[in-house]
Backbone bond lengths (Angstrom), bond angles and torsions (degrees), N, CA, C in turn:
res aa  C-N    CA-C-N  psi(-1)  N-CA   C-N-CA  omega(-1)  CA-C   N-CA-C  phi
1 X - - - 1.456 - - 1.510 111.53 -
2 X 1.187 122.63 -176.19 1.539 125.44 -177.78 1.885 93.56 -112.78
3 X 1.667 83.59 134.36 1.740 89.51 166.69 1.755 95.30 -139.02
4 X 1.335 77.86 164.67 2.069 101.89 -156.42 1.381 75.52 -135.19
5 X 2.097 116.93 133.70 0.931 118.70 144.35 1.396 105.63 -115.72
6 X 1.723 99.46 167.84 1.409 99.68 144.07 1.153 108.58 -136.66
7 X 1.631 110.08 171.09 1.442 119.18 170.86 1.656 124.74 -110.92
8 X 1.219 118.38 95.07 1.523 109.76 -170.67 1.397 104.12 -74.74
9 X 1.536 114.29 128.51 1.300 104.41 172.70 1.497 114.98 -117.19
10 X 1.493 140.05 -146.40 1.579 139.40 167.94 1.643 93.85 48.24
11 X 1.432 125.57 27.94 1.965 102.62 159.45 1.510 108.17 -67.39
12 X 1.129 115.25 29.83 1.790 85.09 176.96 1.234 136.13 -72.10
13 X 1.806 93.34 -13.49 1.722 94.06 -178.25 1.612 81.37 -147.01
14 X 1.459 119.25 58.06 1.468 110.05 156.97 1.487 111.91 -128.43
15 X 1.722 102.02 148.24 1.370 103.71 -175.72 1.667 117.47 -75.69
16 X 1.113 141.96 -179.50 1.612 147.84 -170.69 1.541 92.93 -74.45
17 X 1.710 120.81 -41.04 1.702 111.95 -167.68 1.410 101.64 -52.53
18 X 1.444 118.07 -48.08 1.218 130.24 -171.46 1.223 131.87 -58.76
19 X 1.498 108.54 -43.91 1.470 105.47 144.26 1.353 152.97 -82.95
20 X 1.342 105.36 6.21 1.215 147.56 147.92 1.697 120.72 -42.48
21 X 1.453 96.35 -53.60 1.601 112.28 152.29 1.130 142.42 -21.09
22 X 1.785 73.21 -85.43 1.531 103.72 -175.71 1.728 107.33 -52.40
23 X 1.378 110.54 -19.85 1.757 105.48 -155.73 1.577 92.11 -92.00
24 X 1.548 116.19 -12.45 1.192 124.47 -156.25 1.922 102.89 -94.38
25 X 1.250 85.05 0.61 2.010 104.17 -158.85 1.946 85.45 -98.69
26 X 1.239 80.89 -56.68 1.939 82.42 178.66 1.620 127.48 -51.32
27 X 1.602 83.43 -53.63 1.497 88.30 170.60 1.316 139.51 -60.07
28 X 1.242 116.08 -18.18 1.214 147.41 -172.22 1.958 87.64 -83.12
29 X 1.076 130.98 -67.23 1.071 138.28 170.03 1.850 114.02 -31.56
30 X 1.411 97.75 -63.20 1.309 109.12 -167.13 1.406 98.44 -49.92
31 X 1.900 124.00 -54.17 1.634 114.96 -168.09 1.680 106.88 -90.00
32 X 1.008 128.76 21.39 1.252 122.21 150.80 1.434 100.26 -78.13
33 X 1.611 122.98 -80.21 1.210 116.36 176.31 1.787 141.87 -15.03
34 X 1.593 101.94 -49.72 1.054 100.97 -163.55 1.741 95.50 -125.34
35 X 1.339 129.80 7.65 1.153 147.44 -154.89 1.696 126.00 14.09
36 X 1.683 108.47 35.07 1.124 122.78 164.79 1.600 112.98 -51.68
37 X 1.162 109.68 143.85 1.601 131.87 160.06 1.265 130.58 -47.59
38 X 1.027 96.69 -56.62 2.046 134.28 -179.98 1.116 137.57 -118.55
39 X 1.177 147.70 111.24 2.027 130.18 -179.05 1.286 98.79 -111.64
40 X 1.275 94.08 169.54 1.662 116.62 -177.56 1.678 107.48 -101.93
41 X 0.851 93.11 105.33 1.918 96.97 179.75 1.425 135.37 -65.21
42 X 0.681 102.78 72.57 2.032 102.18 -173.81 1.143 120.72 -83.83
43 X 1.809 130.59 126.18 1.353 147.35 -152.22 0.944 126.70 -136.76
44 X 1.743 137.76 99.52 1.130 118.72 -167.64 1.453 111.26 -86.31
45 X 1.265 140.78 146.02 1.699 114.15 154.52 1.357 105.72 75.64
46 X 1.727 115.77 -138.13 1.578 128.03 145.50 0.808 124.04 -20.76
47 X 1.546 122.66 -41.21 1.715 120.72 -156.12 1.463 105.51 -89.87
48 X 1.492 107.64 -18.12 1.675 107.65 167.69 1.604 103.66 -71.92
49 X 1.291 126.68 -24.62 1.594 107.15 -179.55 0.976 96.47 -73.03
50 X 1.136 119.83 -71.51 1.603 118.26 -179.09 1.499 125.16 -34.95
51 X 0.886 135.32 -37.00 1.513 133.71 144.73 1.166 133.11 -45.83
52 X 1.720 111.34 -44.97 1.640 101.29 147.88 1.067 121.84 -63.74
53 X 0.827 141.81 -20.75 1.526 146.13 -151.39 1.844 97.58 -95.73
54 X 1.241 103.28 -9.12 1.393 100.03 -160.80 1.886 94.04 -112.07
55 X 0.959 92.54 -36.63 1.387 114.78 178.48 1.995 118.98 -71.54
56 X 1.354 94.03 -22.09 1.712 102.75 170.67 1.252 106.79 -63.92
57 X 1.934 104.92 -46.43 1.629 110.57 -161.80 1.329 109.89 -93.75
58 X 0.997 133.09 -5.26 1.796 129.59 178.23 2.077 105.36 -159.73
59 X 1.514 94.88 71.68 1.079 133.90 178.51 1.897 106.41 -39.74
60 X 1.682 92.68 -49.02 1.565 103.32 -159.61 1.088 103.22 -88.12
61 X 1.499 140.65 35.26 1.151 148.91 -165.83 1.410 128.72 -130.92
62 X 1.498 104.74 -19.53 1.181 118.44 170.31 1.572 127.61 -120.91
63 X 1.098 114.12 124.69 1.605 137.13 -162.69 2.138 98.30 -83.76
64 X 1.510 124.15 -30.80 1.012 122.23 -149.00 1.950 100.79 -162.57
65 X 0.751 110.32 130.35 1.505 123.11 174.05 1.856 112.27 -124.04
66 X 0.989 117.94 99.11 1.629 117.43 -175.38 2.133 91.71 -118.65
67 X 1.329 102.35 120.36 1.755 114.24 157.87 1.309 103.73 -119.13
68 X 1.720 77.22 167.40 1.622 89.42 -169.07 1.610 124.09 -149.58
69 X 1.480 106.74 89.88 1.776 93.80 -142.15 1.081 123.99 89.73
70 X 1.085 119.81 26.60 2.017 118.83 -156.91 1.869 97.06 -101.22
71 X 0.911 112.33 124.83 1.461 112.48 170.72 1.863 120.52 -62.96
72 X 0.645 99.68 55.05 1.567 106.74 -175.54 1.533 122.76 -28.05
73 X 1.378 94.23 -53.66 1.531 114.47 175.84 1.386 113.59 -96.99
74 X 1.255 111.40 -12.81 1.866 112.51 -160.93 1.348 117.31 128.72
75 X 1.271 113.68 167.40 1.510 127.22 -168.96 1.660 109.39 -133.18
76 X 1.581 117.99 -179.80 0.847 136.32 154.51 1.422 115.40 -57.92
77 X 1.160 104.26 -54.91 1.521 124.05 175.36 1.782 101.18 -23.93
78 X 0.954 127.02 -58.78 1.354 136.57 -172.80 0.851 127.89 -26.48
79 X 1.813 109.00 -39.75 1.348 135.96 -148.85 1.895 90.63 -120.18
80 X 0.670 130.77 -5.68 1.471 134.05 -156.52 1.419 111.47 -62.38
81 X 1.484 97.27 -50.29 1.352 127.19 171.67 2.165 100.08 -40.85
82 X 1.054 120.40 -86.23 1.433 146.13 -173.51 2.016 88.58 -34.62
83 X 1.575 124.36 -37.15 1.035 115.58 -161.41 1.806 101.00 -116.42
84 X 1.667 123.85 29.15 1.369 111.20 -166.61 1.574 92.17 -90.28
85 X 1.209 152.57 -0.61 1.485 129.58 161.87 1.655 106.98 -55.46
86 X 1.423 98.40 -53.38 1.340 116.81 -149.52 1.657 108.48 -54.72
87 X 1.867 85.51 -53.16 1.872 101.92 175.53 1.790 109.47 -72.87
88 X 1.022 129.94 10.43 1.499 129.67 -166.31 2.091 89.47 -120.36
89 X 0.771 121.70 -19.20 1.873 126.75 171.10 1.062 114.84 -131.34
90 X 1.697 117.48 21.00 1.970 99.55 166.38 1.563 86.24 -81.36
91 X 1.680 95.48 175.25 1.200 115.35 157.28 1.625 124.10 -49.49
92 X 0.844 126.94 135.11 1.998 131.35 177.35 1.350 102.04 -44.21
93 X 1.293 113.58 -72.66 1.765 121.17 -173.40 1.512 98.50 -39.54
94 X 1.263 119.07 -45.36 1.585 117.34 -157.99 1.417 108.85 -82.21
95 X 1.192 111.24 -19.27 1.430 116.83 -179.89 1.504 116.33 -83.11
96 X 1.560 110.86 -31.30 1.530 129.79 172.49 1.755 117.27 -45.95
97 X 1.674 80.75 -52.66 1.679 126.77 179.95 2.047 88.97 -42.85
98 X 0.797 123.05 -79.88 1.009 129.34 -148.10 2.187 115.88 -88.00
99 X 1.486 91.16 -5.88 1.422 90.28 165.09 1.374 117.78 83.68
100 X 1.437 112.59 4.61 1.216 110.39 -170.70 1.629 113.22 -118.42
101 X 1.406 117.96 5.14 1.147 159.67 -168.54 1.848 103.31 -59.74
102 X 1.539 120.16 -56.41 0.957 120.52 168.17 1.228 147.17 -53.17
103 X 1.759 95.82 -44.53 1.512 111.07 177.06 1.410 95.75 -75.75
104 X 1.327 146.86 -45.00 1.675 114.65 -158.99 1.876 93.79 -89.06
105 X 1.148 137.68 -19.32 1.534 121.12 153.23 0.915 113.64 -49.32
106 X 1.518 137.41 -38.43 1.245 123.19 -168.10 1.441 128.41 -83.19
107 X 1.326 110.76 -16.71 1.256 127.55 147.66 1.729 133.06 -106.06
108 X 1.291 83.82 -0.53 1.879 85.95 174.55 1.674 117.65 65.95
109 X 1.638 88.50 15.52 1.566 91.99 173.09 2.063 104.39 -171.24
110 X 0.891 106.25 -154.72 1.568 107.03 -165.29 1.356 112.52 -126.42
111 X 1.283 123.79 6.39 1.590 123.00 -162.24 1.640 113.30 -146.68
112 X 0.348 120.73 -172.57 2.187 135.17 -154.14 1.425 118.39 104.24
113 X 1.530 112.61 159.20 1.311 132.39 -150.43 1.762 93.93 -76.74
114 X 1.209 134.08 -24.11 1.509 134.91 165.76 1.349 100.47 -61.74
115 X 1.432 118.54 -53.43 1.728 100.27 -169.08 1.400 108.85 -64.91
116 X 1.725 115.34 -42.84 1.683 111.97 -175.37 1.777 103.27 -50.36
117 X 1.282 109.88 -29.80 1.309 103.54 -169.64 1.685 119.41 -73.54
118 X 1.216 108.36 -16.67 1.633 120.93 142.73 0.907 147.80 -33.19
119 X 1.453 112.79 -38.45 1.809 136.78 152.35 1.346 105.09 -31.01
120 X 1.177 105.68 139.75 1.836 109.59 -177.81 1.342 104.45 -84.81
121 X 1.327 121.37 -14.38 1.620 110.04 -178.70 1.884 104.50 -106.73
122 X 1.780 110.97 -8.74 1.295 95.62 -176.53 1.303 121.39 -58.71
123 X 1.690 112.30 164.54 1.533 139.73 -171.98 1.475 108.40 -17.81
124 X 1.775 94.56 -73.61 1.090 146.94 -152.60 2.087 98.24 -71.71
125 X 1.171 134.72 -50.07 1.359 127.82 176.75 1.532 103.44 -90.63
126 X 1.256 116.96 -8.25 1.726 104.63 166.55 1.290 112.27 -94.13
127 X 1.416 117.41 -9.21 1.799 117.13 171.55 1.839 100.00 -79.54
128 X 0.975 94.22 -56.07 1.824 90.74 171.30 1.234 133.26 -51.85
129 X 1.595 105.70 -45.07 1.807 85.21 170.59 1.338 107.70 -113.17
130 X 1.483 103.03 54.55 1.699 112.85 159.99 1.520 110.85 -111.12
131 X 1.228 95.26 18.89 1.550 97.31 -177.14 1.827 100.43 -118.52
132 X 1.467 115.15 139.57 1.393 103.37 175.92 1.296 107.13 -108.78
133 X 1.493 105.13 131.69 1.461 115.44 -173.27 1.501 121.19 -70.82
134 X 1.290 107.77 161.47 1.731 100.58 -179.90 1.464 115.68 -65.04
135 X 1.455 106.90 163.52 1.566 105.13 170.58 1.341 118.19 -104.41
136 X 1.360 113.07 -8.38 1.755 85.30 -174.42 1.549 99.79 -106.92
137 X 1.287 104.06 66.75 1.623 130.74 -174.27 1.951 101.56 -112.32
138 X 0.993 156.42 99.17 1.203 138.58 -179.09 2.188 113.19 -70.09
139 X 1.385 97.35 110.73 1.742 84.52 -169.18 1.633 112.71 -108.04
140 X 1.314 90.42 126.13 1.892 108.56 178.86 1.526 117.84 -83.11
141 X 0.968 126.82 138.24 1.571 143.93 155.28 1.375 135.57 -87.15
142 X 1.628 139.34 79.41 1.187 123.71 -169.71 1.746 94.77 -87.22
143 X 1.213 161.26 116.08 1.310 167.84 138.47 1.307 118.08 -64.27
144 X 1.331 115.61 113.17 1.705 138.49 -172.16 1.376 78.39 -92.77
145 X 1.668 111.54 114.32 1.853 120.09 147.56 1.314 110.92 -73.55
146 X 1.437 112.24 -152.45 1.470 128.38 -144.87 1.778 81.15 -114.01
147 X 1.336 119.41 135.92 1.570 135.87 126.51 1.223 156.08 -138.47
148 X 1.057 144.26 166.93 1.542 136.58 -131.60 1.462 91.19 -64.63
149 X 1.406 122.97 173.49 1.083 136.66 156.57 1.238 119.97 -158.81
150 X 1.688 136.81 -161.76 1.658 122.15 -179.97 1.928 63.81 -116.97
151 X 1.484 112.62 157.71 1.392 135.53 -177.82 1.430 85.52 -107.42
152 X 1.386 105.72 164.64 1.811 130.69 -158.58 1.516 88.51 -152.17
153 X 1.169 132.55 136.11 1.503 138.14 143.93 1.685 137.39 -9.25
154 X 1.555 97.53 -67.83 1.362 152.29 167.67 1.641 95.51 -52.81
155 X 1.289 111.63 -80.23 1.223 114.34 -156.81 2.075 90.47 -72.83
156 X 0.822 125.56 -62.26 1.766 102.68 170.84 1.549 111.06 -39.75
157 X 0.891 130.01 -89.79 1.314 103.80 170.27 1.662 146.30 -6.15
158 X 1.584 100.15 -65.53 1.340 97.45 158.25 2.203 119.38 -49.14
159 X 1.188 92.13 -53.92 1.756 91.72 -171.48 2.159 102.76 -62.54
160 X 1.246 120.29 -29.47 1.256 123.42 170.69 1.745 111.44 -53.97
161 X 1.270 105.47 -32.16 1.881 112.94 -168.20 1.642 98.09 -108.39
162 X 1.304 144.92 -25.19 1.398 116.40 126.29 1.226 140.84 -38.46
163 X 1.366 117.96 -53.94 1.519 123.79 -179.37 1.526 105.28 -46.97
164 X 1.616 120.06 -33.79 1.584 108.16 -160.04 1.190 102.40 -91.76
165 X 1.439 107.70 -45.91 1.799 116.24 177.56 1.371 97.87 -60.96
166 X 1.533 139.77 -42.04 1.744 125.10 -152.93 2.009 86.94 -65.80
167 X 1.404 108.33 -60.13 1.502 115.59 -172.46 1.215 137.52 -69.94
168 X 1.503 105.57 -2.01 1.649 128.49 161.53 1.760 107.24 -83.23
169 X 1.542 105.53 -51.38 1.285 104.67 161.63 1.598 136.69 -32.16
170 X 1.562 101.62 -41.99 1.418 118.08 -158.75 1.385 88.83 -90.04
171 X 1.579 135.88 -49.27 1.102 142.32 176.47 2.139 106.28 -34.66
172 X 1.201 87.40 -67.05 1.282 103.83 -168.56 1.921 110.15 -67.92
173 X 0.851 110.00 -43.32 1.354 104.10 -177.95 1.381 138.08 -126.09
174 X 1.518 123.48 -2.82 1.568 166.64 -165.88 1.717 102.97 -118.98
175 X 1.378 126.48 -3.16 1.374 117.73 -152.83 1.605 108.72 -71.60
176 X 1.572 112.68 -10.40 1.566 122.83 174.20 1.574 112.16 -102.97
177 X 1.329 119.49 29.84 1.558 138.36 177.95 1.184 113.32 -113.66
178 X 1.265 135.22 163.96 1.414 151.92 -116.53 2.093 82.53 -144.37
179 X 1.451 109.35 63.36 1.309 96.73 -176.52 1.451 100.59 -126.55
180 X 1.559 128.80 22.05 1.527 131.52 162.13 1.381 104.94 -34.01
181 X 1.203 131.21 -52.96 1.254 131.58 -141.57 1.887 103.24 -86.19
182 X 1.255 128.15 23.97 1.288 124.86 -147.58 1.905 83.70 -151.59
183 X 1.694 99.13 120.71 1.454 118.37 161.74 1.380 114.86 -120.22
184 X 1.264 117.88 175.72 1.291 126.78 169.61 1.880 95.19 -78.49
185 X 1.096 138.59 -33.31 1.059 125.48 145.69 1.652 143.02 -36.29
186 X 0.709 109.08 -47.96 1.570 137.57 -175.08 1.604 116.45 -53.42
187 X 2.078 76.82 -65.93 1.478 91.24 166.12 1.327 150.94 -68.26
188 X 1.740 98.96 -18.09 1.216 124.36 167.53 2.122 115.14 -60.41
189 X 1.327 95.86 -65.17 1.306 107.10 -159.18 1.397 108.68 -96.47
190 X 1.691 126.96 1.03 1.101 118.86 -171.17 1.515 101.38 -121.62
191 X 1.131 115.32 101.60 1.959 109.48 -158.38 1.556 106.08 -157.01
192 X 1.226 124.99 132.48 1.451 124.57 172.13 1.970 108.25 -75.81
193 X 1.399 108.11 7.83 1.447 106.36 175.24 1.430 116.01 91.30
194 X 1.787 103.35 4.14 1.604 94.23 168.98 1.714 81.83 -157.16
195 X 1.441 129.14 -50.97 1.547 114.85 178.70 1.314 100.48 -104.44
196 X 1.604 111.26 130.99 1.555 116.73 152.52 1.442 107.80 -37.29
197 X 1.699 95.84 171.74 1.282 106.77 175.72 1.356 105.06 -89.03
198 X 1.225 116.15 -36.40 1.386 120.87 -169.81 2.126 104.69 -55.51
199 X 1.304 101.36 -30.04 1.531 110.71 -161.03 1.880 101.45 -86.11
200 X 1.012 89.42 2.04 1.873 96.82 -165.37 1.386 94.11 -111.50
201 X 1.732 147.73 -9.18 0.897 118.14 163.35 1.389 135.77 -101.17
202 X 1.559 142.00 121.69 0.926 135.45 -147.79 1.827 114.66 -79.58
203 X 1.523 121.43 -6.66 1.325 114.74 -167.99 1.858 98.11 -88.40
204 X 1.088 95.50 -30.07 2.109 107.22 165.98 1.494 87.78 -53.53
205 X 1.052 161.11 -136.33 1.385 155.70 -130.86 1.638 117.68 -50.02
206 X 0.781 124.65 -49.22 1.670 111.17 -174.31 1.664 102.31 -155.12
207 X 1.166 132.43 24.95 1.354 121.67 -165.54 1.882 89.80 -121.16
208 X 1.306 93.28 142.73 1.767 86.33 -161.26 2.439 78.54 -129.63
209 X 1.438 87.70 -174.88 1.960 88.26 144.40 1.125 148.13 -69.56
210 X 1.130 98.95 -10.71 1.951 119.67 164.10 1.381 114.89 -70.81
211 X 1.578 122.63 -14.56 1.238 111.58 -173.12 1.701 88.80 -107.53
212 X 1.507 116.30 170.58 1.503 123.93 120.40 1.283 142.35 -102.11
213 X 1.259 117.46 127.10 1.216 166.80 -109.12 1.439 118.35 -144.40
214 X 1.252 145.51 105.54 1.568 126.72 172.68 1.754 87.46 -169.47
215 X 1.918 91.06 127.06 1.336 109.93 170.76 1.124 130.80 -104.88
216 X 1.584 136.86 137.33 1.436 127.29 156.02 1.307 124.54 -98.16
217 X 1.299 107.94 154.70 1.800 112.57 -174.53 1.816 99.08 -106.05
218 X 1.687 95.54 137.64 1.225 114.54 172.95 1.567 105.91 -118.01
219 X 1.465 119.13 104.80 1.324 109.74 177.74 1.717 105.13 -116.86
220 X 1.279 96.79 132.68 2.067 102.22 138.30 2.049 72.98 116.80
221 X 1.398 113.73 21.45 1.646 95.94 175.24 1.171 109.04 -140.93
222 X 1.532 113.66 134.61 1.647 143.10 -161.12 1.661 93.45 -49.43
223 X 1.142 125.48 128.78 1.683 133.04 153.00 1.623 103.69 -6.96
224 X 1.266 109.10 -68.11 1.408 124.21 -174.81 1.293 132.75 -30.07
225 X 1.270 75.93 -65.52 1.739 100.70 -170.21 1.848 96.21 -86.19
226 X 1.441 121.40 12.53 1.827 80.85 -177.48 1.470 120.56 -77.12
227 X 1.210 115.41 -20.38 1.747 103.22 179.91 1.873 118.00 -92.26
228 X 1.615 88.25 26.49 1.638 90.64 178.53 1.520 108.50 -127.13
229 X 1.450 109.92 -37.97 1.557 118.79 170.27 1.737 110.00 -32.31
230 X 0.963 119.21 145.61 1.682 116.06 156.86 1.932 115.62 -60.09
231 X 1.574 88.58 -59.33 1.443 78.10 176.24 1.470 132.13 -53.66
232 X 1.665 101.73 -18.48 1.764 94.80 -165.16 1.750 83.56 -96.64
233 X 1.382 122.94 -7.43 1.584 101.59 -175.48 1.455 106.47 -85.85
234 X 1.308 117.44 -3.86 1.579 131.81 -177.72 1.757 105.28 -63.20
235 X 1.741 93.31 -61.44 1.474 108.85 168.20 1.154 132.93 -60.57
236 X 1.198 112.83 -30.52 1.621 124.62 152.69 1.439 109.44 -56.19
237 X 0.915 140.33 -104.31 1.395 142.91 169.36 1.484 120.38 -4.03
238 X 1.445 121.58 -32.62 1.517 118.22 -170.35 1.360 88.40 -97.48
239 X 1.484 140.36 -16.48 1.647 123.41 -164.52 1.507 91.15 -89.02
240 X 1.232 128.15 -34.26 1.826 131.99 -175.04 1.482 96.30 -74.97
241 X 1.306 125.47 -39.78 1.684 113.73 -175.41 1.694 89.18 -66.10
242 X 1.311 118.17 -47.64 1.569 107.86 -165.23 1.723 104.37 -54.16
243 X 1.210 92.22 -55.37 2.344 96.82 -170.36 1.854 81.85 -51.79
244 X 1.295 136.85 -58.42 1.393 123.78 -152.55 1.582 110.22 -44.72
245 X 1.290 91.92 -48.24 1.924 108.66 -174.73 1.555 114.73 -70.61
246 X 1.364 83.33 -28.25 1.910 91.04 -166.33 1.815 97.37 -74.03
247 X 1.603 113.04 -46.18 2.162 111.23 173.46 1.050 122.40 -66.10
248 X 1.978 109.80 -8.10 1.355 93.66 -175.01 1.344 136.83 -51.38
């Protein structure tokens, strides 16, 4: 088949509408080109908000929704900010270790209005999944599990002050969501090293039996690396053969 990426870059201080846009700028591209009806949306991380985000506002446009790693509920990231001494003088290896290594290189620091927007209770991810998405959308799950790593202080800590805020959150504002499946346990130890597991599945926020729904598990690979690894491009590849078979 034909695939069109893009790469949004400079989110450091942009909201989800905005990239929402941008995906809406592409797409727009993609059916001129090929004068399809519908595309299949693929999201890594961010690019799954942004895909919802794109997907709230021009509903009738998408045939397929596949994320991948997508923080649904929130990230570590959130908290990053509260821990940039700590992550700015661990050791390198240890910082690698833990996945969080990229984002403060990539800005040379730990904070912007995208990461606050990470917070499980911020503005900005409770306007998004206060919206219920369409159904005759087919929606995919790629889910980064838990793997080994060397543990950091800092970084337990950080995943301890998600767990309370992600599930105080859910308490408080999620309380008609599909979030049984989510402990302060869970969230702790079950993590691709930047999104819980609990935060990566999409039927916990708004996906009920009315939708379809079908997830794959990506285990033993860094946040980072999943759409570059072989193994995670394996898993990539079998969830798009599935949507291919599944519109036929």
């Amino acid at each position: 088949g034909d695939f069109y990426t893009i790469n949004i870059k400079n989110t450091t201080n942009t909201n989800f509408d905005e990239l929402g846009e941008k995906v809406a700028d592409a797409v727009e591209k993609i059916r001129d080109v090929t004068g399809a009806r519908k595309v299949i949306l693929v999201g890594h991380s961010l690019g799954g908000l942004a895909s919802r985000s794109y997907l709230n506002t021009y509903p009738g446009d998408v045939a397929a929704l596949l994320t991948i790693g997508t923080p649904n509920g929130g990230s570590y990231l959130g908290y990053a900010d509260d821990f940039s001494t700590d992550i700015k003088n661990v050791d390198g290896n240890k910082l690698i270790a833990t996945g969080l290594n990229f984002y403060c290189e990539m800005k040379k620091s730990c904070s912007g209005s995208t990461a606050d927007a990470l917070e499980p209770d911020s503005p900005e991810l409770r306007r998004l999944n206060s919206i219920s998405p369409p159904q005759d959308v087919l929606y995919l799950s790629v889910i980064g599990t838990s793997r080994d790593y060397e543990s950091v202080s800092w970084f337990e800590d950080l995943k301890a002050e998600f767990a309370e805020d992600f599930l105080a959150t859910f308490t408080r504002y999620y309380d008609d969501r599909n979030v049984s499946i989510c402990s302060a346990g869970v969230l702790i130890n079950f993590t691709d090293n930047v999104v819980p597991v609990c935060s990566q599945y999409l039927f916990s926020l708004f996906l009920s039996k009315d939708y379809e729904h079908y997830e794959f598990y990506l285990d033993g690979v860094d946040h980072t690396r999943q759409t570059t690894d072989p193994e995670g491009v394996d898993v990539i590849i079998e969830a798009l053969e599935f949507a291919d078979d599944y519109l036929r």
